[in-house]
C-alpha positions as CSV (number, residue, x, y, z in Angstrom):
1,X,0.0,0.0,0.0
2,X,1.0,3.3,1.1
3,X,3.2,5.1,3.7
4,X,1.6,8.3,4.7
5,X,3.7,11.0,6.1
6,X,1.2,13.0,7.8
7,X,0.8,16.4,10.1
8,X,-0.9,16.3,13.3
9,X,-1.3,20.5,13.1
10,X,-1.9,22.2,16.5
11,X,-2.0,18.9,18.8
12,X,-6.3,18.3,19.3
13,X,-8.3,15.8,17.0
14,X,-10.5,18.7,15.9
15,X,-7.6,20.4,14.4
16,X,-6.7,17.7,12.1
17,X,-7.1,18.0,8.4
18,X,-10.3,15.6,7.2
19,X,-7.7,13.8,4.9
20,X,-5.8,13.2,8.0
21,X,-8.4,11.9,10.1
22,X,-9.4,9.5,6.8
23,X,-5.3,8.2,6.7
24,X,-5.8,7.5,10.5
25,X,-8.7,5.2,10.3
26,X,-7.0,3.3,7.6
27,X,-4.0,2.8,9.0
28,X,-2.7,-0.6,10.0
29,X,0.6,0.3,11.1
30,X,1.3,4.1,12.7
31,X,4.4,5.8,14.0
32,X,3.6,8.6,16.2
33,X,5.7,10.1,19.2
34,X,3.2,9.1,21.8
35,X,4.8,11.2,24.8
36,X,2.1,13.8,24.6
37,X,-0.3,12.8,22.0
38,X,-3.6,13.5,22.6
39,X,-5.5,10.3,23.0
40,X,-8.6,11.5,20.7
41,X,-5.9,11.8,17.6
42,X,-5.2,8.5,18.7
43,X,-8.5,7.3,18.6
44,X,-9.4,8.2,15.4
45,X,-7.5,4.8,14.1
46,X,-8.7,1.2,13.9
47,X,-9.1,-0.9,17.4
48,X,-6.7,-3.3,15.5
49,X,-3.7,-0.6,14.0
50,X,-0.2,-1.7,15.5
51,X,1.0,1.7,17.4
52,X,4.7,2.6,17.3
53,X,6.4,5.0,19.5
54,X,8.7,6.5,16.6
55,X,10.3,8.3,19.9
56,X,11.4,5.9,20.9
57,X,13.3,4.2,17.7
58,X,16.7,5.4,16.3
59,X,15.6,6.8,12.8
60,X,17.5,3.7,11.2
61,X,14.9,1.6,12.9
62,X,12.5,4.1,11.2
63,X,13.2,3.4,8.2
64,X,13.3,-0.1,9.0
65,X,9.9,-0.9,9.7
66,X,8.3,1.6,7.1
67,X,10.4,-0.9,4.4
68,X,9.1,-4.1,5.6
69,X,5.8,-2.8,6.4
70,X,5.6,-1.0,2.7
71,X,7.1,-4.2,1.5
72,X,4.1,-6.4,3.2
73,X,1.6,-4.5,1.8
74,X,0.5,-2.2,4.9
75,X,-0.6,0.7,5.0
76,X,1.5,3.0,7.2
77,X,0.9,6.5,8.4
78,X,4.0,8.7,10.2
79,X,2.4,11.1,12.1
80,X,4.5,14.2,12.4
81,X,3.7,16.9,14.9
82,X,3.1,20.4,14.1
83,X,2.5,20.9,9.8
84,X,4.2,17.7,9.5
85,X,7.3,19.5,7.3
86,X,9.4,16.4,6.3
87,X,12.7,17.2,8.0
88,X,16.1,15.6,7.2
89,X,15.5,12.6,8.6
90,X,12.3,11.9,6.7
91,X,13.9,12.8,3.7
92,X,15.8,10.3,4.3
93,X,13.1,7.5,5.4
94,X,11.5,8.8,1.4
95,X,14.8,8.7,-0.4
96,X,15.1,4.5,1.0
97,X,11.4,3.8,0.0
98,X,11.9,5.1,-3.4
99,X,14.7,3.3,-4.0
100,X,12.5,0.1,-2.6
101,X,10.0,1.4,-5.2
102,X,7.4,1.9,-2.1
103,X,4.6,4.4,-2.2
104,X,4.7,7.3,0.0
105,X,2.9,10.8,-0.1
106,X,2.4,13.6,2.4
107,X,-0.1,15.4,3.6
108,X,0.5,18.5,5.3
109,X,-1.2,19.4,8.4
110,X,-2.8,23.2,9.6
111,X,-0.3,25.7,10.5
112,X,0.2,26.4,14.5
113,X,0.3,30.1,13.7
């Protein structure tokens, strides 16, 4: 399938883009920093979506799991706090899944300001 890279805007479920809130309930796999999520953001994926705390992996180990996952079919959604700008480490994770030939887009969240 596809791995989403997706902002979370301001922080609160009701600030999240609609495409945003769609990529969450399809998820299977996500990567989120959970220290300080808000739980309703959370909530807005499937019962059965396999939560990673992406603060808690080494960027290498990143990249690992959005590979295999990619490679299995899954689809995978990054969420990235603020607007979700993809910094130098995701422009890393995107450079590896094109070179794997895995899908990937982004969808920018709303602006804190």
């Amino acid at each position: 399938m596809t791995i989403h890279f997706v902002g979370a805007g301001p922080g609160p479920a009701d600030l999240l883009t609609v495409r945003a809130t769609r990529m969450l309930g399809s998820a299977d796999v996500l990567l989120a920093r959970l220290e300080g999520a808000d739980p309703e953001v959370l909530a807005l994926c499937r019962e059965d979506v396999a939560v990673l705390d992406a603060g808690q992996l080494a960027p290498e180990q990143v990249e690992q799991v959005l590979l295999a996952a990619g490679g299995m079919g899954h689809t995978v959604v990054v969420l990235l706090p603020g607007a979700g700008a993809l910094g130098e480490a995701e422009h890393g994770w995107t450079d590896s899944l094109d070179a794997h030939a895995v899908a990937w887009d982004h969808t920018a969240g709303v602006a804190t300001a």
